[in-house]
C-alpha positions, 0 to 999 in steps of 0.5 A, a space after each residue: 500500500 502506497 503511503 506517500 509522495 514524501 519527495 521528487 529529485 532534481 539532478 544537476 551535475 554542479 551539486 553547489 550551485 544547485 544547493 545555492 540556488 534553493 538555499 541562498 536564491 529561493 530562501 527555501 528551508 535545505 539540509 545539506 547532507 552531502 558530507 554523509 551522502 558523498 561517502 555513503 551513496 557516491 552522490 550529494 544531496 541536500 533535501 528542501 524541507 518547507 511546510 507543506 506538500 512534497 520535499 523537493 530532493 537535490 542529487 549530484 553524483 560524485 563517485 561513478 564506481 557507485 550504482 546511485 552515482 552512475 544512475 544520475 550521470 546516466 540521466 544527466 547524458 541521456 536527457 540533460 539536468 532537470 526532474 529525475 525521480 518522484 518518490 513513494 513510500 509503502 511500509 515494506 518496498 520489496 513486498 510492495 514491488 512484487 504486488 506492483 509487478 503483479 499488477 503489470 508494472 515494470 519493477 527493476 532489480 534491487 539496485 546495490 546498497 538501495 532501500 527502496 525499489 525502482 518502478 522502470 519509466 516505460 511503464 508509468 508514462 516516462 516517470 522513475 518512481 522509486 518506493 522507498 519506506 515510510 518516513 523514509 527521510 525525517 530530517 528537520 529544519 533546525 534554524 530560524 525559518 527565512 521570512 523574507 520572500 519568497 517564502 515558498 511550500 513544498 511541491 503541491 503538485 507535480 504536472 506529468 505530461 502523458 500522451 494517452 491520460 486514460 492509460 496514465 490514469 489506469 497505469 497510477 490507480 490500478 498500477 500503484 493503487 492510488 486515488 484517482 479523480 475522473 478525467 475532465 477536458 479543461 478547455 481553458 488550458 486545451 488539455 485533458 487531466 486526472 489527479 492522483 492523490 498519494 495519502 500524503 504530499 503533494 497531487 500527481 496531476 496527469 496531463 494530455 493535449 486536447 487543444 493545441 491552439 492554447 498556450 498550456 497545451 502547445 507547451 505540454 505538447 512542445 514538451 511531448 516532442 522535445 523531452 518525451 513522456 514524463 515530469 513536465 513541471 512542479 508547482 509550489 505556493 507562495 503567499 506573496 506572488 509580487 513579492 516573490 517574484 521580486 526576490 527572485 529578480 533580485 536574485 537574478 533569477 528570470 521568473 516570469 508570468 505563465 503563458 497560459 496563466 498571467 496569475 501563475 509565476 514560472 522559473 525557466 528551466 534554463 534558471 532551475 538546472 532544467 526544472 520548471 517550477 510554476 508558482 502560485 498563490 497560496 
């Protein structure tokens, strides 16, 4: 039984400007735990903590005679920075990895030295998903919180651009037996969607182009074309959008408003080591 989406991953091959940009840019709540991660794991990685949501994981690798090392280097060849894994919690992984498999899913060998186990990306629509414990992670932010803005949550939703919604939504509900609402043509932004509930964290929020002539859908499109099926986009909160929006210029960061949505702010790409990140009002 899935429990929760405790965390998604942003991969970068500079660990230091990745952690500086959520730490010292964003203002975000991070624990840097590469001294113990690089020794461990061959990676560095540093977790964003901030109330609500989904954490937002940070991974580097480091040593490439290490599995987890070479399975980020691997990513970062193949498809460049950006979106790398999205994380679920059953109480036992390997017992919860058998009944997955049974249910159609594409389960991957126990990677050496791993906790958890890894859902292939073929068979939920371009996603690696790895299952790992509950409370997989229960680090805290120790410090005073940053109260300057941009003051922003964990991710609320994670946007998956799928090409066919009605098996994504199968794949996520029947596959890993998770909530899921029925799926509705939002006209607005020319696109089809389902939302998938984890028991806690933040929405996987499936997606299918129906109306490319809307900017939403011509992106989700472009992004079918260009990267494929997969995490699009993570959507976080802020309760301040002007201010943050300040900030983050400040910070040289070249956030802008959405093309399908001048309400919702987003941090390029190019700005967020391939990641895009969609903010909107709490």
């Amino acid at each position: 039984m899935i429990t929760a989406m405790p965390r998604i991953a942003i991969a970068a091959q500079n660990f230091e400007q990745l952690l500086g940009l959520f730490r010292d840019k964003m203002h975000m709540p991070v624990l840097d735990l590469s001294a113990m991660s690089r020794k461990e794991y061959g990676a560095a990685l540093a977790m964003c903590v901030p109330e609500g949501g989904s954490n937002i994981e940070l991974m580097s690798p480091v040593d490439p005679d290490t599995p987890l090392c070479r399975s980020l280097q691997g990513f970062i060849d193949r498809r460049g920075e950006g979106l790398f894994a999205l994380m679920l919690e059953a109480p036992v992984p390997d017992e919860e990895a058998e009944a997955l498999a049974a249910r159609g899913l594409n389960i991957m060998p126990l990677m050496p030295g791993a906790f958890g186990r890894d859902v292939h990306p073929n068979s939920t629509h371009g996603v690696l998903i790895r299952v790992y414990p509950v409370d997989s992670f229960k680090g805290r932010f120790q410090g005073e919180p940053d109260r300057r803005a941009p003051q922003l949550s964990g991710i609320v939703r994670v946007i998956v651009a799928v090409a066919d919604i009605e098996h994504a939504a199968a794949a996520y509900s029947t596959g890993f037996g998770l909530a899921v609402d029925p799926i509705v043509e939002d006209r607005a932004r020319g696109v089809a969607v389902a939302h998938c509930h984890p028991p806690k964290g933040g929405i996987i929020e499936l997606v299918a182009v129906r109306d490319e002539s809307r900017p939403f859908a011509q992106a989700i499109a472009r992004h079918l074309r260009e990267d494929r099926e997969g995490m699009y986009a993570l959507v976080l909160q802020s309760p301040d959008l002007q201010a943050t929006a300040a900030s983050l210029r400040g910070h040289g960061i070249g956030v802008r408003p959405a093309a399908d949505d001048p309400a919702v702010l987003e941090i390029p790409r190019a700005d967020a080591f391939g990641a895009l990140i969609r903010i909107e009002a709490a």
